[in-house]
Every structure is written in C-alpha cells, then in structure tokens.
Backbone as a chain_set.jsonl record, in Angstrom:
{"seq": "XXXXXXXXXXXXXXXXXXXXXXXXXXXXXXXXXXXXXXXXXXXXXXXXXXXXXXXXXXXXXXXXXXXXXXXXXXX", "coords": {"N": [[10.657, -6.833, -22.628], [8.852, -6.998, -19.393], [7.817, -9.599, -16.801], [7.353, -8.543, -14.632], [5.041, -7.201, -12.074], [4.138, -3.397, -12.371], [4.329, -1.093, -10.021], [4.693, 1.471, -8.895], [2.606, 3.532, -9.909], [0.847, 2.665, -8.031], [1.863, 3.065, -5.642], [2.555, 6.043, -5.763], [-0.233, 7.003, -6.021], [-0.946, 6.135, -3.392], [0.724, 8.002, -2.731], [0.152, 10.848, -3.061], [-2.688, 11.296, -2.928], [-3.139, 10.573, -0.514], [-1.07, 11.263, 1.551], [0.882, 9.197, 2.443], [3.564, 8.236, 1.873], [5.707, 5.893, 0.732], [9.016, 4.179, 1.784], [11.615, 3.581, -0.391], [12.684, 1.027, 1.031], [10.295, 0.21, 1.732], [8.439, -0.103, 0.269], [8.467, -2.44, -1.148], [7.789, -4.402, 1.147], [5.054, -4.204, 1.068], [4.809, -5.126, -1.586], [5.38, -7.14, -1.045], [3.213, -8.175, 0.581], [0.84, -8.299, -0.578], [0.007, -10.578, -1.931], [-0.84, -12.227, 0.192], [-3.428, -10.816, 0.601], [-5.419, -7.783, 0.674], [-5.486, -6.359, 3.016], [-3.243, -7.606, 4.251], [-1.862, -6.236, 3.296], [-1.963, -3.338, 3.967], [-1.674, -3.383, 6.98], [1.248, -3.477, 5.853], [1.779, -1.388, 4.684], [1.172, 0.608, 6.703], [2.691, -0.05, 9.075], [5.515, 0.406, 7.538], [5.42, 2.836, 7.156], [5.437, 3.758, 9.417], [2.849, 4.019, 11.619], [0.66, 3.438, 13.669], [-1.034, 0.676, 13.174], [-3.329, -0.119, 15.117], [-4.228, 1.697, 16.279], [-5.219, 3.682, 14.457], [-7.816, 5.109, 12.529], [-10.94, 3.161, 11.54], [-11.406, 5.102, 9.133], [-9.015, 5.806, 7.84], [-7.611, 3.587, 7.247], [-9.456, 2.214, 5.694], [-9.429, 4.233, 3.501], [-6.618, 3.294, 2.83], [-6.62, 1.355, 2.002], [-8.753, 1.174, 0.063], [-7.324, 2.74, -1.88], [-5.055, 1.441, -2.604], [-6.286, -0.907, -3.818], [-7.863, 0.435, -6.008], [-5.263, 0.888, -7.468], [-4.004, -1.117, -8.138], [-1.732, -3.128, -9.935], [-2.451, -4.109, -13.132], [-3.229, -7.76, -13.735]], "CA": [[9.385, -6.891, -21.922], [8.865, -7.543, -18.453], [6.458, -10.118, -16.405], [7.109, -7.775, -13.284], [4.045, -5.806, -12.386], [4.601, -1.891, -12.177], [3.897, -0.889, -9.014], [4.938, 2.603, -9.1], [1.429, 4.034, -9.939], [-0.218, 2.229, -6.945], [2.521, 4.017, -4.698], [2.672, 7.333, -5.988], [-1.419, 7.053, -5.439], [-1.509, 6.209, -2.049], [1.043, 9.836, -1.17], [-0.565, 11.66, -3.304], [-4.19, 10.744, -2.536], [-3.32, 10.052, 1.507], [0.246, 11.448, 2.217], [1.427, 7.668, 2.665], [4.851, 8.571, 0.921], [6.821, 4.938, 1.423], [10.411, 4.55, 1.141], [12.132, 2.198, -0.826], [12.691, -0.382, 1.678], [8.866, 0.135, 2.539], [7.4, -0.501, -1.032], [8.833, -4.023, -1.217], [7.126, -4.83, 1.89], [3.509, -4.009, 0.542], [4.413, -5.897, -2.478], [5.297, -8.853, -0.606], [2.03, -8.78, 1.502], [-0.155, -8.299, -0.945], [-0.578, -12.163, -2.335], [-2.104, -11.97, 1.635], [-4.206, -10.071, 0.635], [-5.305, -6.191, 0.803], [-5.487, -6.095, 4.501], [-2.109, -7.29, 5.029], [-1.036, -5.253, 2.798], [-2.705, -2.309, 4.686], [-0.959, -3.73, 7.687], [2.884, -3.947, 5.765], [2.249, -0.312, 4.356], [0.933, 1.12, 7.659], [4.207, -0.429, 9.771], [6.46, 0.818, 6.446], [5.129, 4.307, 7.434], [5.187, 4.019, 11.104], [1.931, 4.024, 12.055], [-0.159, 2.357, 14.631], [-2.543, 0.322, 13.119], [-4.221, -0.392, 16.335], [-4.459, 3.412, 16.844], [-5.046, 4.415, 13.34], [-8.665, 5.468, 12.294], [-11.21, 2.784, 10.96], [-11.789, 5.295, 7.975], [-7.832, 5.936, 7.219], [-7.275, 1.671, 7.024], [-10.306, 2.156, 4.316], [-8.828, 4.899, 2.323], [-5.693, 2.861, 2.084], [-7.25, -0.166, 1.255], [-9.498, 1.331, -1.383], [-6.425, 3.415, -2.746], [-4.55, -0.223, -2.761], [-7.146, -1.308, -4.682], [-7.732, 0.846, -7.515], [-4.553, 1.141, -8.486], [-3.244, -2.46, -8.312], [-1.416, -3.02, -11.26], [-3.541, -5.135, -14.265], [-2.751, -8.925, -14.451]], "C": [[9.592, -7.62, -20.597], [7.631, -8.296, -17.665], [6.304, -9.138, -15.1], [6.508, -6.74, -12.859], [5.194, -4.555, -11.93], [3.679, -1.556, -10.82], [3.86, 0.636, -8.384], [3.313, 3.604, -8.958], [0.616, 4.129, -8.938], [0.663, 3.377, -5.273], [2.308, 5.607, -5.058], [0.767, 7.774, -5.834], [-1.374, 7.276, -3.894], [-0.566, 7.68, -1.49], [0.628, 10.266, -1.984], [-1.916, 11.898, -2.667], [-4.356, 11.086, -0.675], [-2.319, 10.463, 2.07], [0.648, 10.621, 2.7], [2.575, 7.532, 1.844], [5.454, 7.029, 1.416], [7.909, 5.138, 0.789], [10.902, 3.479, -0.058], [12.408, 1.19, -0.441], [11.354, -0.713, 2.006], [8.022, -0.636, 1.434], [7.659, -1.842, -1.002], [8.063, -4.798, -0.057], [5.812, -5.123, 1.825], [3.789, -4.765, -0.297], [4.505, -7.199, -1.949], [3.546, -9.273, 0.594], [0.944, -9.068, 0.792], [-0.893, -9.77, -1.53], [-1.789, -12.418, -0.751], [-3.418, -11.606, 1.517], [-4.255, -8.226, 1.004], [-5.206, -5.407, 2.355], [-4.341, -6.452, 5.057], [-1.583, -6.056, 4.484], [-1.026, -3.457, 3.397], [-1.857, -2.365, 5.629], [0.572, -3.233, 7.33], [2.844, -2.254, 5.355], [2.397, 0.564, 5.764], [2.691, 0.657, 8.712], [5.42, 0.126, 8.757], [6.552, 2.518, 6.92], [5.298, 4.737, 8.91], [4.259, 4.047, 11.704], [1.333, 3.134, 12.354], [-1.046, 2.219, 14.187], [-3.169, 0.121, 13.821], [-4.688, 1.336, 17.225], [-5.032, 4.307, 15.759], [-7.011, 4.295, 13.438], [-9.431, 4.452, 11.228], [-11.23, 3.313, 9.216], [-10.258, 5.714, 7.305], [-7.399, 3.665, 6.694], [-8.553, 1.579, 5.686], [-9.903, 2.864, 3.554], [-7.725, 4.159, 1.588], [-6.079, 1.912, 1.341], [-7.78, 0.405, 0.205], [-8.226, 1.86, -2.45], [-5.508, 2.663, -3.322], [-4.963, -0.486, -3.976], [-7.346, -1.113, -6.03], [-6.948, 0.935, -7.913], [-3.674, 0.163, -8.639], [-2.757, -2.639, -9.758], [-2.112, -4.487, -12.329], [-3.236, -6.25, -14.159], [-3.344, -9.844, -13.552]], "O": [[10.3, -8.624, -20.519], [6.512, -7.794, -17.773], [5.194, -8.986, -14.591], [6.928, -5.591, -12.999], [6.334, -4.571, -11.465], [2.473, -1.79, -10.729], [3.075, 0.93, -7.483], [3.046, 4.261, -7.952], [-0.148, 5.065, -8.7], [0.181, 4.045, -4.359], [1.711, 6.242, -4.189], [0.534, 8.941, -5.518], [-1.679, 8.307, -3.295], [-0.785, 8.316, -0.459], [-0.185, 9.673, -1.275], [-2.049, 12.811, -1.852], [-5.224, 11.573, 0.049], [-2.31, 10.184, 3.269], [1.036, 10.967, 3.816], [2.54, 6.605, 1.034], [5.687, 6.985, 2.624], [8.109, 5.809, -0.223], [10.151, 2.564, -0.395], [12.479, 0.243, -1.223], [11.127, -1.804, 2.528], [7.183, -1.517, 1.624], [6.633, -2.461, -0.722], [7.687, -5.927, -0.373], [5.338, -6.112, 2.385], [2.978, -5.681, -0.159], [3.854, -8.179, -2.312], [3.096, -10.306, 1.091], [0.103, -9.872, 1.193], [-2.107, -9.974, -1.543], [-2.993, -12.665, -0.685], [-4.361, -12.006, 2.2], [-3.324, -7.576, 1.479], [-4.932, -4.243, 2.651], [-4.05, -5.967, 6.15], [-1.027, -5.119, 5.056], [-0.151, -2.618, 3.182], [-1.0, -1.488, 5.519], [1.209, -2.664, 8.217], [3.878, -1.671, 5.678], [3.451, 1.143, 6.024], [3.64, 1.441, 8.75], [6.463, 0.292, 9.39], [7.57, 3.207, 6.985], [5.28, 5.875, 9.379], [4.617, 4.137, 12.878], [1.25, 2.091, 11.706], [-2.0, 2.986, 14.316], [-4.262, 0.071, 13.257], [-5.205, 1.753, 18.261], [-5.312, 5.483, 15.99], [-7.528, 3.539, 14.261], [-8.99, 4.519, 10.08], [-11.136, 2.545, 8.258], [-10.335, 5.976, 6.104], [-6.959, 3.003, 5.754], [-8.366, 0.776, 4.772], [-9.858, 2.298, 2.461], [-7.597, 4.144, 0.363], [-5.85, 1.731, 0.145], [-7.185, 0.11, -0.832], [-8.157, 1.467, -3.614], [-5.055, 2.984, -4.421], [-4.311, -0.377, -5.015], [-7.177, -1.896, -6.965], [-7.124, 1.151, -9.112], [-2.605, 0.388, -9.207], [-3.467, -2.259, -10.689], [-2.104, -5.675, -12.006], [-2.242, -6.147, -14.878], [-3.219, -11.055, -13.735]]}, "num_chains": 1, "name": "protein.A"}
C-alpha cells in the first residue's frame, strides 16, 4: 500500500475533457504546485503545456481549474 496520491485520473481528465495532454516532466510540476493551491496549479499546468496564461481565455483557466478540481485525488 501506498500513501502517494494517484494522480493519473486527474491527468488523463484534463486531455481528455480539454486536450491538456502533459508530459511526464509536466505532471510533476502540477503536482508540486498544487499545495499552492488550484491556481498555481493552473499556472504550472498551463507553462507544462506551453501556453500563455496571460493570453489564454478567462473561460479555458476555469475549465482547467474546475477539471483540477474534480478529479483531485481523495485524501
């Protein structure tokens, strides 16, 4: 048994859901922002992906965030 959430689910959400595919060096980045909170984490995925958050679309920075959200893993 492991204490280390699964994070898997919350990724494979956001490219399915949003076409926000990250890589493997990208996912580690979101998990480390997220103690930040959901808005860095928004931030660490958005830069993981390449994209200009300062260019990006109030209602795409809400999809991720909500898609963040629901599928955070339980604990």
């Amino acid at each position: 048994m492991t204490d280390t959430p699964d994070y898997e689910p919350m990724f494979a959400a956001l490219c399915a859901e949003l076409g926000i595919c990250l890589h493997a060096k990208g996912q580690p980045r979101v998990v480390a922002a997220l103690p930040n909170g959901l808005d860095a984490a928004v931030k660490a995925a958005f830069a993981a992906e390449g994209i200009d958050i300062l260019g990006a679309s109030g209602e795409l920075k809400r999809q991720v965030r909500d898609c963040l959200k629901a599928n955070l893993p339980a604990g």
